[in-house]
C-alpha atoms as one frame of an Amber mdcrd trajectory, in Angstrom:
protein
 -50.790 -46.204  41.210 -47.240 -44.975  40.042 -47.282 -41.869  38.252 -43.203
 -42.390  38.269 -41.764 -42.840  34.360 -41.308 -45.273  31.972 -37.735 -44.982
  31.371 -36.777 -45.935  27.659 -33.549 -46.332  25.667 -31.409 -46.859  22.411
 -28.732 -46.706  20.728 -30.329 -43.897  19.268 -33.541 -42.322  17.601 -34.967
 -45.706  16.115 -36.682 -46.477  19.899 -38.722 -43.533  18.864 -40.567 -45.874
  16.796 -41.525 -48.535  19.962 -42.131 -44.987  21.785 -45.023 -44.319  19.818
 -46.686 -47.654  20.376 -46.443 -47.002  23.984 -47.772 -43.834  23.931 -50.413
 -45.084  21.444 -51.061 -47.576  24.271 -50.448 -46.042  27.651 -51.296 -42.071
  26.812 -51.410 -41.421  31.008 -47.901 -42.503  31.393 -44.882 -40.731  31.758
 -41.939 -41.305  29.652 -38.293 -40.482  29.498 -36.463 -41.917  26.200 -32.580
 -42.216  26.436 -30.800 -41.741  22.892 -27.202 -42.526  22.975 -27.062 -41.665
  19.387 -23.106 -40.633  19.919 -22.648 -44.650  20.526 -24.678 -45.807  17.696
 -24.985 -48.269  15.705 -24.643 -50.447  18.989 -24.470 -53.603  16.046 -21.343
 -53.180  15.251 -19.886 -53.099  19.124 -18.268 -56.052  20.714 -21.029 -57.638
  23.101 -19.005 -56.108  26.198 -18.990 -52.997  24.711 -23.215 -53.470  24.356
 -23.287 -54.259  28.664 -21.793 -51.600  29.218 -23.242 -48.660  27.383 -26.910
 -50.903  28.433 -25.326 -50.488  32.223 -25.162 -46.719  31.638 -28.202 -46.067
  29.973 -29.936 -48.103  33.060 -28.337 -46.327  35.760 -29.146 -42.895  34.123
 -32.506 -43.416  33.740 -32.750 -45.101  37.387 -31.159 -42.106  38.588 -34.575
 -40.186  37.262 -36.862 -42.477  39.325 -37.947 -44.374  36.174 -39.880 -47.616
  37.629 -39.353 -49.739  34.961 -37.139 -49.456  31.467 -37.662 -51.029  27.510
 -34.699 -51.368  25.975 -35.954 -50.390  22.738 -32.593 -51.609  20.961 -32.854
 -55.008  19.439 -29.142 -55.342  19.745 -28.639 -54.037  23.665 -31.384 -56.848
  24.239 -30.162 -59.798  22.645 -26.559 -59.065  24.120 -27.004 -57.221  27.444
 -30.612 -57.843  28.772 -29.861 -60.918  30.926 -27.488 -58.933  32.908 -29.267
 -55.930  33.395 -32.317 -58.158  35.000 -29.596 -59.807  37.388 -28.115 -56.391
  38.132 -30.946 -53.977  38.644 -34.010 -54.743  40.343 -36.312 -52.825  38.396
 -38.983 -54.744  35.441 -37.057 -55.067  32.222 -38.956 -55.160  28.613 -36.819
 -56.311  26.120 -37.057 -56.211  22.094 -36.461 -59.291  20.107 -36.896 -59.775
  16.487 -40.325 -61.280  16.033 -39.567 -64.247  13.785 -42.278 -66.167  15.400
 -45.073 -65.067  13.868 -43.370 -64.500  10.571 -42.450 -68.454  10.862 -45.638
 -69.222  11.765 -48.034 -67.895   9.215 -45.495 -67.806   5.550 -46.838 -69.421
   2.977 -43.897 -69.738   0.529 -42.023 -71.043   3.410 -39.644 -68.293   2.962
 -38.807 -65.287   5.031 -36.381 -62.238   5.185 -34.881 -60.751   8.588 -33.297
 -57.181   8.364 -31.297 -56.415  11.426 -27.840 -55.385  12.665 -24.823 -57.676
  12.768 -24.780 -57.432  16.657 -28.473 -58.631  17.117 -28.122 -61.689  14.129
 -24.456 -62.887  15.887 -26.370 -62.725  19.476 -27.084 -66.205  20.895 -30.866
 -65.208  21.801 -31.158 -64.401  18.499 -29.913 -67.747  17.198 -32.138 -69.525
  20.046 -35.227 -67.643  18.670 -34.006 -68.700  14.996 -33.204 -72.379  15.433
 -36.500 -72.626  17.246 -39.054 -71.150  14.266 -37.153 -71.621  11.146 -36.410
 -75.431  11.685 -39.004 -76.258   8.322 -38.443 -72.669   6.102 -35.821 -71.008
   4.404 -34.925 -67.572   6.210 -32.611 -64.837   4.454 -30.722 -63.328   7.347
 -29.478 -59.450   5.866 -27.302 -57.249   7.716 -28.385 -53.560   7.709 -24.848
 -52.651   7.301 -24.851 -48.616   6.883 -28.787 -47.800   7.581 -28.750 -46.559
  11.261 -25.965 -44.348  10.453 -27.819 -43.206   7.816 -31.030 -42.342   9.805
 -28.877 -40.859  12.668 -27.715 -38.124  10.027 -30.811 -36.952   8.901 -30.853
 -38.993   5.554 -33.878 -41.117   5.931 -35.427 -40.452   2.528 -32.332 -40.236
   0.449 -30.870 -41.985  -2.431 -28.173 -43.626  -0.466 -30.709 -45.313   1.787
 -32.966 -46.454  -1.578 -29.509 -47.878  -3.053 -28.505 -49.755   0.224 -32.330
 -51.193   0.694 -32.632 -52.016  -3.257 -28.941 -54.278  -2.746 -30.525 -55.598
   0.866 -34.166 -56.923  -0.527 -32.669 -58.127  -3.800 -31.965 -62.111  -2.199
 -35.178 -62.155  -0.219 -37.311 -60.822  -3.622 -35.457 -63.412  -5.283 -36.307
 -66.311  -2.682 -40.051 -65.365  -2.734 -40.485 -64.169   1.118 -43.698 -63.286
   2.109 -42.741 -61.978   5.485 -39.810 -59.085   6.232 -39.115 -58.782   9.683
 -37.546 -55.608  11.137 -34.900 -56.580  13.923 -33.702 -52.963  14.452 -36.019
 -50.204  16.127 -35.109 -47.751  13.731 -36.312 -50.094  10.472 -39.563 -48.883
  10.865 -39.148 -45.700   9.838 -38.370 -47.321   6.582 -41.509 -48.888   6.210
 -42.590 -46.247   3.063 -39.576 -47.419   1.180 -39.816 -50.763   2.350 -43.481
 -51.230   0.940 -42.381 -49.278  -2.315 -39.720 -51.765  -3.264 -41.177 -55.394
  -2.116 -43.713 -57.203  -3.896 -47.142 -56.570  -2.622 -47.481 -60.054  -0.945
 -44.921 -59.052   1.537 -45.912 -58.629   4.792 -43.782 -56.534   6.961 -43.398
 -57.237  10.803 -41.456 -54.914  13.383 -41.878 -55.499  17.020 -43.406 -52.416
  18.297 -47.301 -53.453  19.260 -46.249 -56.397  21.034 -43.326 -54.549  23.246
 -46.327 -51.939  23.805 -48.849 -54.745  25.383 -46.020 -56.317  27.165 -45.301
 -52.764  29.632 -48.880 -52.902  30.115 -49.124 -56.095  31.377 -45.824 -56.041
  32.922 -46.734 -52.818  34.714 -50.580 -54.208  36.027 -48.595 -57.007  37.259
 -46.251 -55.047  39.615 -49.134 -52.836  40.391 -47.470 -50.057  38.432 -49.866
 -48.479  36.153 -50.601 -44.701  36.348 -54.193 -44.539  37.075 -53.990 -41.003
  36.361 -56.675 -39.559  33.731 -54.362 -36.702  32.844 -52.156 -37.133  29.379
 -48.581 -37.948  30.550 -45.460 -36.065  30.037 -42.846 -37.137  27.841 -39.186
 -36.437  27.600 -36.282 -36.708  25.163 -32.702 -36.839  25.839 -29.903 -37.190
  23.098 -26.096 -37.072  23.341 -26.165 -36.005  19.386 -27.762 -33.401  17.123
 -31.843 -33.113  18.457 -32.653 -31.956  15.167 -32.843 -35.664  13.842 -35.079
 -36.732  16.819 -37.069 -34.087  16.473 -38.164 -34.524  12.617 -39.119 -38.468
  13.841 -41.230 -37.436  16.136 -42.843 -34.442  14.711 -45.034 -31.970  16.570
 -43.799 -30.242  19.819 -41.846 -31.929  22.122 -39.722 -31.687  24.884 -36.275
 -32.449  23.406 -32.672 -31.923  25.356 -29.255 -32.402  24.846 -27.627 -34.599
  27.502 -23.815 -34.930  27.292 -23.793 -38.680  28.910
C-alpha cells in the first residue's frame, strides 16, 4: 500500500492536537503537519482570505507527495473545504464542530460551543446547528483572544484563566452538560477547562472521530501503509518552533518553513 504521507494543516499549532489521534490511530503512517501559525487565528479572516491561505497550504503539502490532507482547522473547513475537494483531486478530511453528539445525549437540554468567530459565522456550521439544536438551548461563545494566546507560548497563564472564567460564565449559568470544542487548539485547554466547569460537564472536541475517518477514508482508496515499521513524522511552522515543540513534547522533527 502507500507508504506516501498524510499531509496535515492549520492555522497553526492547535492541529497538533487531531495529530496525536492520528498517530494514536495510524502509528505506520507518515505525516507532514503544515502550521501557518504567521496567519493565525484564521477566525478572524474574511472567508476569501480562509480559500486562499487553505489553497496554499494544499498545494504545499501536494508538492511533498502527500496522498491525502486533514484540514485540522475547524475554521479553513467550514469556509474553504468545498473548494479544495472541487479543486484538488486528492481525499479531503475535514473538521467540524461535533454538536451532534453533544445534541444528542444532554440531559438539561442545554449545551455550550467554544469556537472562533470564522467557524460559528460559516454556513456549514449553521447547517450542522439548525439541524441538532432544533429542541435545546445552545450557548454559542466566541474564543475571541485564545489562539493567539496559545500561539505565544501562554497556554497556562493567567490571561488565558481570565478569558476562559468570562467565556464559561453563560454556559455555567444555563446548566450545560456538554462543551464542545470547535477549534483544534481548545484541547489543549482541556486541564483548565475541567478545573473551572461543574463536574457534570462533559467535554467533546473532534479529534477521535477525524482519526477513524483517515482510516476509513484511506482503506477505501486503497491507501493505507501496510508497513509494520513506526512512521516518520514531520513539522513545519512559519513562526517560532519553540511553541510547537512544548505541545508536542519529546523529540521531534521540527523546521522552520518561510511559506
Amino acid at each position: 500500500m502507500s507508504t506516501k504521507p498524510i499531509g496535515i494543516f492549520d492555522s497553526g499549532v492547535g492541529g497538533t492536537s487531531i495529530w496525536n489521534e492520528l498517530h494514536l490511530r495510524l502509528p505506520h503512517e507518515n505525516t507532514i503537519y503544515l502550521s501557518d501559525s504567521k496567519n493565525s487565528p484564521y477566525g478572524t479572516k474574511t472567508q476569501q482570505e480562509i480559500i486562499q491561505l487553505s489553497i496554499k497550504n494544499t498545494e504545499h503539502l501536494m508538492s511533498k507527495g502527500c496522498k491525502l490532507i486533514v484540514v485540522a482547522c475547524n475554521t479553513a473547513t467550514t469556509n474553504s473545504i468545498k473548494i479544495l475537494r472541487e479543486k484538488f483531486q486528492i481525499p479531503f478530511i475535514g473538521i467540524e464542530p461535533a454538536i451532534k453528539p453533544a445534541a444528542l445525549n444532554t440531559k438539561t437540554k442545554a449545551i455550550g460551543i467554544l469556537a472562533t468567530r470564522g467557524t460559528l459565522s460559516s454556513e456549514l456550521f449553521h447547517q450542522a446547528a439548525d439541524l441538532y439544536s432544533r429542541h435545546i438551548q445552545v450557548i454559542e461563545q466566541e474564543g475571541e483572544g485564545i489562539v493567539q494566546l496559545i500561539e505565544s507560548g501562554k497556554l497556562d497563564s493567567s490571561e488565558m484563566t481570565d478569558l476562559l472564567k468570562l467565556y464559561l460564565q453563560p454556559m455555567i449559568k444555563a446548566n450545560i452538560d456538554y462543551l464542545v470544542l470547535g477549534c483544534t487548539h481548545y484541547p489543549y485547554l482541556l486541564p483548565q477547562l475541567l478545573e473551572l466547569l461543574p463536574e457534570q460537564v462533559k467535554i467533546i472536541d473532534s479529534g477521535e472521530a477525524v482519526a477513524k475517518q483517515t482510516e476509513l477514508i484511506l482503506k477505501e482508496n486503497n491507501l493505507l501503509n501496510s508497513s509494520m515499521t513506526k512512521g516518520k513524522w514531520q513539522f513545519n511552522t512559519n513562526a517560532s518552533t519553540e511553541v510547537i515543540a512544548k505541545l508536542l513534547g519529546g523529540n521531534h522533527d521540527i523546521s522552520y518553513l518561510d511559506f
